[in-house]
Structure formats: C-alpha cells, structure tokens
PDB file as gemmi writes it, atoms N, CA and C in Angstrom:
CRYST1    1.000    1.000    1.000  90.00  90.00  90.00 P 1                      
ATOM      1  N   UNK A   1       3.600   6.672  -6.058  1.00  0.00           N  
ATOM      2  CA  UNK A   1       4.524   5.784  -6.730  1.00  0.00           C  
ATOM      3  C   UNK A   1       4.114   4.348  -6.434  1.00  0.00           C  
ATOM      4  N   UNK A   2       4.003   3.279  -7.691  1.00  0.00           N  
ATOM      5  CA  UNK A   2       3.801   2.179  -6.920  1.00  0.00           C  
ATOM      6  C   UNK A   2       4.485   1.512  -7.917  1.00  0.00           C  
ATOM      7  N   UNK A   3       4.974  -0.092  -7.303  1.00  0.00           N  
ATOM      8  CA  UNK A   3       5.857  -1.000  -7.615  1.00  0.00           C  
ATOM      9  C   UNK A   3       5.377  -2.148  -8.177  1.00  0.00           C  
ATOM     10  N   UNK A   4       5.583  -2.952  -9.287  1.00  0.00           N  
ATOM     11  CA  UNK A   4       4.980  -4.091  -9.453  1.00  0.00           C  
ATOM     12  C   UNK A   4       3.500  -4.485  -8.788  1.00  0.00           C  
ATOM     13  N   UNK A   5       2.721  -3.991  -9.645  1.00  0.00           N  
ATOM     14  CA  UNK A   5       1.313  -4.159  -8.602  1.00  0.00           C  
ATOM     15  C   UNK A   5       1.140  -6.331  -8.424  1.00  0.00           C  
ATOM     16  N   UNK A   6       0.624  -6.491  -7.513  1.00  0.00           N  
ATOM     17  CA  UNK A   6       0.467  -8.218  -7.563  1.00  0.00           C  
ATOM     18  C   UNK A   6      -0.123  -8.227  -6.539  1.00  0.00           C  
ATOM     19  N   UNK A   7      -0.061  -9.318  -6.462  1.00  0.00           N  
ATOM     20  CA  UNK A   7      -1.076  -9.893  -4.951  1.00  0.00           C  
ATOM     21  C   UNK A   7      -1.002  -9.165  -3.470  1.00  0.00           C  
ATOM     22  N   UNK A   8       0.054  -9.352  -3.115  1.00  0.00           N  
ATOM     23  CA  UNK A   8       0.032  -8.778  -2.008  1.00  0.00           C  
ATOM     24  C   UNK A   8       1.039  -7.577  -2.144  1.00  0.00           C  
ATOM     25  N   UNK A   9       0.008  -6.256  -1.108  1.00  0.00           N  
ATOM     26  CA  UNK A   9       0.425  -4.803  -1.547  1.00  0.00           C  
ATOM     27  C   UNK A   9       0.875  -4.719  -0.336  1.00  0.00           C  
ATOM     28  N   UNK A  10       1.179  -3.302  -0.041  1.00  0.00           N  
ATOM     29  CA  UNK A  10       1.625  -2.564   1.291  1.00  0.00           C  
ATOM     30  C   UNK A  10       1.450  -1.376   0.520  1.00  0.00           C  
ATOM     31  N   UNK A  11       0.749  -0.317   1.630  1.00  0.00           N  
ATOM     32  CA  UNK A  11       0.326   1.221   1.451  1.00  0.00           C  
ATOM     33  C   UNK A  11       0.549   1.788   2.485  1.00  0.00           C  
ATOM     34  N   UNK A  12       1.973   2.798   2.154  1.00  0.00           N  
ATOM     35  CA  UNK A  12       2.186   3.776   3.084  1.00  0.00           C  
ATOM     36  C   UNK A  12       1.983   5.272   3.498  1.00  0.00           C  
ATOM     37  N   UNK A  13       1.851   5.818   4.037  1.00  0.00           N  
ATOM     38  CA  UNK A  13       1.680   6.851   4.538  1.00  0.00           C  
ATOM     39  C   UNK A  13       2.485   7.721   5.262  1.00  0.00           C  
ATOM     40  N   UNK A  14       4.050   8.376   4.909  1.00  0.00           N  
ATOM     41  CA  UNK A  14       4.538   8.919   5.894  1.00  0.00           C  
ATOM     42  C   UNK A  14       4.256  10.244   5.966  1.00  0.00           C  
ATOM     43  N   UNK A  15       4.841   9.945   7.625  1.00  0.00           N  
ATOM     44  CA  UNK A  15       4.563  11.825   8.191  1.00  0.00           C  
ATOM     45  C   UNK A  15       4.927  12.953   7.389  1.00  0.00           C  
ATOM     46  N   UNK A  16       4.248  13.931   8.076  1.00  0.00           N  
ATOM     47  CA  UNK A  16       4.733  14.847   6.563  1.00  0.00           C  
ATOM     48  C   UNK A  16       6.151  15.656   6.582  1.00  0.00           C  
ATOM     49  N   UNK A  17       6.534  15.496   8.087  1.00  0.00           N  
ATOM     50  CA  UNK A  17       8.470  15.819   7.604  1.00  0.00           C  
ATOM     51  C   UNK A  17       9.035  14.615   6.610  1.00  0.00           C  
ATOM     52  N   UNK A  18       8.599  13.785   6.528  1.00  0.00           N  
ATOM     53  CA  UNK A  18       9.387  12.677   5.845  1.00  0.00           C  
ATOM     54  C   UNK A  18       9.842  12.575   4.149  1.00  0.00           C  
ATOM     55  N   UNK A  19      10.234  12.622   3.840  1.00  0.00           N  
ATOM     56  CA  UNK A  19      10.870  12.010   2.082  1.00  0.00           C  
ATOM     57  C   UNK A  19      10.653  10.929   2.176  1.00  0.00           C  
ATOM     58  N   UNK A  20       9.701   9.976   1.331  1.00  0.00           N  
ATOM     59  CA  UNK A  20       9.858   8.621   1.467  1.00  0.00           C  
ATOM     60  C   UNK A  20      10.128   8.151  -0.290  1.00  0.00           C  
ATOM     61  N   UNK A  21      10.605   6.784  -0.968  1.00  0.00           N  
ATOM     62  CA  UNK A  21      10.558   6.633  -2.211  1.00  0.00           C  
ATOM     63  C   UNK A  21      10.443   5.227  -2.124  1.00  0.00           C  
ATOM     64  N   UNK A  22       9.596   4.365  -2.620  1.00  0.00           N  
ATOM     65  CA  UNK A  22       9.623   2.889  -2.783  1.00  0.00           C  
ATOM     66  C   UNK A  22      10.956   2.553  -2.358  1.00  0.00           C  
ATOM     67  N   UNK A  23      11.797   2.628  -3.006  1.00  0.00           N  
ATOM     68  CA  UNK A  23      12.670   2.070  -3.372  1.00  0.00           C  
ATOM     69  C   UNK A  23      13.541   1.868  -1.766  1.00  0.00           C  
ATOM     70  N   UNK A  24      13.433   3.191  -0.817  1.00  0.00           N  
ATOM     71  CA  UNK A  24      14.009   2.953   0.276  1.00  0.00           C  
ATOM     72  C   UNK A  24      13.287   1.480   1.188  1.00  0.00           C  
ATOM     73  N   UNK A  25      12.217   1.632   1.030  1.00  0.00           N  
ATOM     74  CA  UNK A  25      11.794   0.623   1.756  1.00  0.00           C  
ATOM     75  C   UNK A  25      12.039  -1.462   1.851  1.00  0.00           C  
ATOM     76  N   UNK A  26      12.507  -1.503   2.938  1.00  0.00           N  
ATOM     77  CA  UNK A  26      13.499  -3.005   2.448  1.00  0.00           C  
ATOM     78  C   UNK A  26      12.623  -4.087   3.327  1.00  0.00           C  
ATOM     79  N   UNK A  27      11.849  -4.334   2.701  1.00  0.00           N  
ATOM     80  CA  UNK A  27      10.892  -5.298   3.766  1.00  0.00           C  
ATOM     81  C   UNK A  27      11.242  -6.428   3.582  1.00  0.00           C  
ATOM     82  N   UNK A  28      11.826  -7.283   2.552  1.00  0.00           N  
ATOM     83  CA  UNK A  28      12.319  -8.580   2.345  1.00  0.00           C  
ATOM     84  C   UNK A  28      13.424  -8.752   3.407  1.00  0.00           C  
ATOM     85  N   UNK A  29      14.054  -7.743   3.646  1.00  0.00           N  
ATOM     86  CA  UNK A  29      15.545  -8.115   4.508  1.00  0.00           C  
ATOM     87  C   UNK A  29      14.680  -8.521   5.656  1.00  0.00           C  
ATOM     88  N   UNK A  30      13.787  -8.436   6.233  1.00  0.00           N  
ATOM     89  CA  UNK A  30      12.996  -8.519   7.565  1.00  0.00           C  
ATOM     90  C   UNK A  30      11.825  -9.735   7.325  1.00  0.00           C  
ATOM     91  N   UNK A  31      11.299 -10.239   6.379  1.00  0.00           N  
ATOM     92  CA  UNK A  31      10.147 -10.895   6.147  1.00  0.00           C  
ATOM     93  C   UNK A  31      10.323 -12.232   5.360  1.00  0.00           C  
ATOM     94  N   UNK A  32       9.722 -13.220   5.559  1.00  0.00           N  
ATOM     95  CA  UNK A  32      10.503 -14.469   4.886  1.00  0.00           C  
ATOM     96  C   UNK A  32       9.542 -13.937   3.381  1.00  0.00           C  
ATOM     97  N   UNK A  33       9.971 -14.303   2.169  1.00  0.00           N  
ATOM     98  CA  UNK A  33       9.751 -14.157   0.981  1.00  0.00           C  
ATOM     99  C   UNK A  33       8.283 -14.103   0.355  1.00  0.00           C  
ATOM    100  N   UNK A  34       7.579 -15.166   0.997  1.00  0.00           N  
ATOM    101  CA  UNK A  34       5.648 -15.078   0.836  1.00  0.00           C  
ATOM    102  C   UNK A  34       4.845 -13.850   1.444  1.00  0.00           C  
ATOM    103  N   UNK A  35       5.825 -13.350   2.625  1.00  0.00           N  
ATOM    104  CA  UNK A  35       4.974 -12.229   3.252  1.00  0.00           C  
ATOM    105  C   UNK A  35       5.567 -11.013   3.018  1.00  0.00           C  
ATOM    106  N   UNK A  36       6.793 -10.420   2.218  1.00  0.00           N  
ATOM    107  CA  UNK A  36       6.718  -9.710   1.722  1.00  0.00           C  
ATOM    108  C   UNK A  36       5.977  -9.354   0.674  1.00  0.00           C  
ATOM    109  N   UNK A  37       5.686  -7.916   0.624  1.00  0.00           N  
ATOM    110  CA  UNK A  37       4.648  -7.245  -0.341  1.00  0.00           C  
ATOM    111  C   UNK A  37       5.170  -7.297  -1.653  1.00  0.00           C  
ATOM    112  N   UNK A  38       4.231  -7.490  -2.497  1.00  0.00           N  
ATOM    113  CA  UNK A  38       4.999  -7.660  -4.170  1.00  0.00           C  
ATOM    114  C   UNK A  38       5.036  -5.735  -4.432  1.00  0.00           C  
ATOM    115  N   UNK A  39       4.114  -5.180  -3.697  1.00  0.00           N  
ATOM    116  CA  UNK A  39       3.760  -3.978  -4.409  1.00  0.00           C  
ATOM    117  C   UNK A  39       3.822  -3.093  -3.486  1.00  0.00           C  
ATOM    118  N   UNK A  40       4.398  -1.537  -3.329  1.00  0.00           N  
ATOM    119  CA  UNK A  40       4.411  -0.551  -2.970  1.00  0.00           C  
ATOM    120  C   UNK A  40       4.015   0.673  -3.211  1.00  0.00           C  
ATOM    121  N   UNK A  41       2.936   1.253  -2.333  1.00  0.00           N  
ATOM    122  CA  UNK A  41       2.106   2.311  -2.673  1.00  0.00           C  
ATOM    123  C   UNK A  41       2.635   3.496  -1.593  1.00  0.00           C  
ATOM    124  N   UNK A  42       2.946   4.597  -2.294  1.00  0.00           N  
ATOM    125  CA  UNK A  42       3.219   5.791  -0.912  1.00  0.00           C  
ATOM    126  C   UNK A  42       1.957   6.894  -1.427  1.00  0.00           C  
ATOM    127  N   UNK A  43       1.026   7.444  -0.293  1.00  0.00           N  
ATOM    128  CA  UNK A  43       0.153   8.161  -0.619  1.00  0.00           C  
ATOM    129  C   UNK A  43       0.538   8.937   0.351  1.00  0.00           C  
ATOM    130  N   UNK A  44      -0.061  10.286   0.251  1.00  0.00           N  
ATOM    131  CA  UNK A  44       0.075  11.494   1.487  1.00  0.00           C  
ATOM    132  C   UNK A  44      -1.283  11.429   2.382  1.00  0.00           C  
ATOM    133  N   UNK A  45      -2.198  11.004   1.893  1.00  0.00           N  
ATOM    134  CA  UNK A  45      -4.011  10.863   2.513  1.00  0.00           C  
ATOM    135  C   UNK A  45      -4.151   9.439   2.072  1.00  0.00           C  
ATOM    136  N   UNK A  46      -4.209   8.662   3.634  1.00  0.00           N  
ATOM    137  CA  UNK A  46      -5.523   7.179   2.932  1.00  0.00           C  
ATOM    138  C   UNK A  46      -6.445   7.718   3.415  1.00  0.00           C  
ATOM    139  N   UNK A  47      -7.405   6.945   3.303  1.00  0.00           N  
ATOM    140  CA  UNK A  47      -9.324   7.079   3.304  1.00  0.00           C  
ATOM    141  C   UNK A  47      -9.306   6.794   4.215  1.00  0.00           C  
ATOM    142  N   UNK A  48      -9.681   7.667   5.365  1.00  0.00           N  
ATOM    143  CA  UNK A  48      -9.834   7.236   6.708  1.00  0.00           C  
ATOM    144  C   UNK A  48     -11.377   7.553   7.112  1.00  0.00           C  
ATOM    145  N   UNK A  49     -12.063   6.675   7.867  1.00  0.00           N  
ATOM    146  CA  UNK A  49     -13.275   6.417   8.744  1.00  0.00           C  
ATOM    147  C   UNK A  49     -13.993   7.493   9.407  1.00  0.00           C  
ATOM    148  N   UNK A  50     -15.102   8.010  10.164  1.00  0.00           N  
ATOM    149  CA  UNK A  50     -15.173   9.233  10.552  1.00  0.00           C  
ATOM    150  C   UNK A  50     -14.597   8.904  12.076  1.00  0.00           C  
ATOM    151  N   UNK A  51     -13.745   7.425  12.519  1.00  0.00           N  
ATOM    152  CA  UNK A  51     -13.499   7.404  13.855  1.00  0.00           C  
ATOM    153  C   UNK A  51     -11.989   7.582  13.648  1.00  0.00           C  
ATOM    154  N   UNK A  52     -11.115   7.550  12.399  1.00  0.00           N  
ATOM    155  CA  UNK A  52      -9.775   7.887  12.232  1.00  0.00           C  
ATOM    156  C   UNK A  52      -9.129   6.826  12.155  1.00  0.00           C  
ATOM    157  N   UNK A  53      -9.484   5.701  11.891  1.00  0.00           N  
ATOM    158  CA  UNK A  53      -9.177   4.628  11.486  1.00  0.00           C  
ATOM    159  C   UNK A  53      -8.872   4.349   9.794  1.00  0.00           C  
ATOM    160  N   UNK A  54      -8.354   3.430   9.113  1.00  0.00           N  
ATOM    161  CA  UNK A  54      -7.731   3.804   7.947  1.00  0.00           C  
ATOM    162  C   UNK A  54      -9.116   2.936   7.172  1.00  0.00           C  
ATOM    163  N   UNK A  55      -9.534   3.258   5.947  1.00  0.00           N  
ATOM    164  CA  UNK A  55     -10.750   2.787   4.998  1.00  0.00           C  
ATOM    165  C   UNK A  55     -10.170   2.117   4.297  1.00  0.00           C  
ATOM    166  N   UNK A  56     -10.183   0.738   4.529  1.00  0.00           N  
ATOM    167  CA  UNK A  56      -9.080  -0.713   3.877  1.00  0.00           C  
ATOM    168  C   UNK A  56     -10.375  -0.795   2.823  1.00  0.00           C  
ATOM    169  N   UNK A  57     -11.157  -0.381   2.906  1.00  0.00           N  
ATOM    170  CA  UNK A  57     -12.378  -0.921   1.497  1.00  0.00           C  
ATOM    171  C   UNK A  57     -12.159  -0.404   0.665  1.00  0.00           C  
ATOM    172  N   UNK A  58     -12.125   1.237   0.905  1.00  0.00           N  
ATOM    173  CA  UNK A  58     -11.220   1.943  -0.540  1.00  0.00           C  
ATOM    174  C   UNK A  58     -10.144   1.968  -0.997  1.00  0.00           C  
ATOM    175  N   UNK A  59      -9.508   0.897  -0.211  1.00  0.00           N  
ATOM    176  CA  UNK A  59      -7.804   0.959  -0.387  1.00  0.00           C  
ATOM    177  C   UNK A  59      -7.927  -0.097  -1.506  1.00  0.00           C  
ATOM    178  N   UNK A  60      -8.734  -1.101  -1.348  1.00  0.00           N  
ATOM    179  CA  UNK A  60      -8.971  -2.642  -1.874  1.00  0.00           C  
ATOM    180  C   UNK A  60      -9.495  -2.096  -3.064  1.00  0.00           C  
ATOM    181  N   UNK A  61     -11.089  -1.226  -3.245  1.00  0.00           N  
ATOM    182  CA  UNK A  61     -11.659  -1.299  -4.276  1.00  0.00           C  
ATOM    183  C   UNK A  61     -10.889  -0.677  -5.197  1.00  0.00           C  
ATOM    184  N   UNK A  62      -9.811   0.122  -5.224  1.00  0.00           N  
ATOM    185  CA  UNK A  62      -9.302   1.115  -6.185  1.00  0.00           C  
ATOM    186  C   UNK A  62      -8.361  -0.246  -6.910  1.00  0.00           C  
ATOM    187  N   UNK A  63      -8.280  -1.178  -6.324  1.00  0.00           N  
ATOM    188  CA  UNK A  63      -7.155  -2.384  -6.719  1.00  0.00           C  
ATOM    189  C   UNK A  63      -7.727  -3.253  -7.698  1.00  0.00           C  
ATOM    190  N   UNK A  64      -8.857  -2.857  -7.158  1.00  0.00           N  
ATOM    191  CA  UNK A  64      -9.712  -4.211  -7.866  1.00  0.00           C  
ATOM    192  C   UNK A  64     -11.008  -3.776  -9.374  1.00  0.00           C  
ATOM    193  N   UNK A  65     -10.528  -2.052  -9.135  1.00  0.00           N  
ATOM    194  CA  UNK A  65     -10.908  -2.208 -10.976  1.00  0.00           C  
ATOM    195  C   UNK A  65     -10.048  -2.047 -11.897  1.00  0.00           C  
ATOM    196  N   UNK A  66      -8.610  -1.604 -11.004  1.00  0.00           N  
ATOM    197  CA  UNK A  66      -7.539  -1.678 -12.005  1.00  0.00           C  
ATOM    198  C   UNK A  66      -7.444  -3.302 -12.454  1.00  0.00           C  
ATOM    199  N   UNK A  67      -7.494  -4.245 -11.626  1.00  0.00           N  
ATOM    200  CA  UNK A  67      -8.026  -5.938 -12.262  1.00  0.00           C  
ATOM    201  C   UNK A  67      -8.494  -6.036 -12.751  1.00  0.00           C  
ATOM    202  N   UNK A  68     -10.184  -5.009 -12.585  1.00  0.00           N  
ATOM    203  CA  UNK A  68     -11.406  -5.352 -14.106  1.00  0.00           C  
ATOM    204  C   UNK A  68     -11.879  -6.345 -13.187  1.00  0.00           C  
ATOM    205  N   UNK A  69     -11.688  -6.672 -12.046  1.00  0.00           N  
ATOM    206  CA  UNK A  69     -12.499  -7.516 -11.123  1.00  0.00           C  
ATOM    207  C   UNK A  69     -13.096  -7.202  -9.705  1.00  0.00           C  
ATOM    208  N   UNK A  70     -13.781  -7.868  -9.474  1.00  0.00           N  
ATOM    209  CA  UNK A  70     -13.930  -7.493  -7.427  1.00  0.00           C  
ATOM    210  C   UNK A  70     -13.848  -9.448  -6.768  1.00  0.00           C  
ATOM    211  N   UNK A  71     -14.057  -8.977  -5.707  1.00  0.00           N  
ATOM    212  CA  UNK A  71     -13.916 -10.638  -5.034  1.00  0.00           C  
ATOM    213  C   UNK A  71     -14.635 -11.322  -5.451  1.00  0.00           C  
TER     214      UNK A  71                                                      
END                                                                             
C-alpha cells in the first residue's frame, strides 16, 4: 500500500504477527511538518544485504523509475 508518493518516503516492514495499514501510522503527531514522510510504503520483504542489513539502493531505484528519472 502506498500513500501520496513525493519526496520524502518512509518504508515499513512489520513483524509478521502484526496488521499494519498506512493509515494507522501517525508520524506528523510526533515530527515537525518538513520531516514527516509525504509517502507510505508497507512491504512484508525489503532487499536486504548478504550481512542483513536493509538494501536502501533498491529501495531508492524502484522510486526513481517510477519518476522516469535517477539522481
């Protein structure tokens, strides 16, 4: 599910007892207005590293041909 895609995203991942839905998530009540995320992504698998670390390059590139651009 994702929300208004824009500049700045947030991509979550919950555990797998969890129910999660955009919509629960309230990050503005906590974040002054510039650093909240315009956009919300819930996936069950990110792209993780062979050290188990999360793959922010494939998180980015999948963003950036839905733009039709890269950096």
């Amino acid at each position: 599910m994702t929300i208004d895609c824009d500049k700045i995203m947030a991509v979550v991942e919950p555990l797998e007892s969890y129910r999660l839905d955009a919509a629960a998530i309230h990050l503005r009540a906590h974040l002054a207005g510039y650093k909240a995320p315009r956009s919300v992504e819930i996936r069950r698998d990110l792209p993780r590293e062979d050290s188990g670390k999360i793959f922010k390059r494939r998180l980015r590139d999948s963003q950036w041909l839905v733009a039709g651009r890269t950096i």
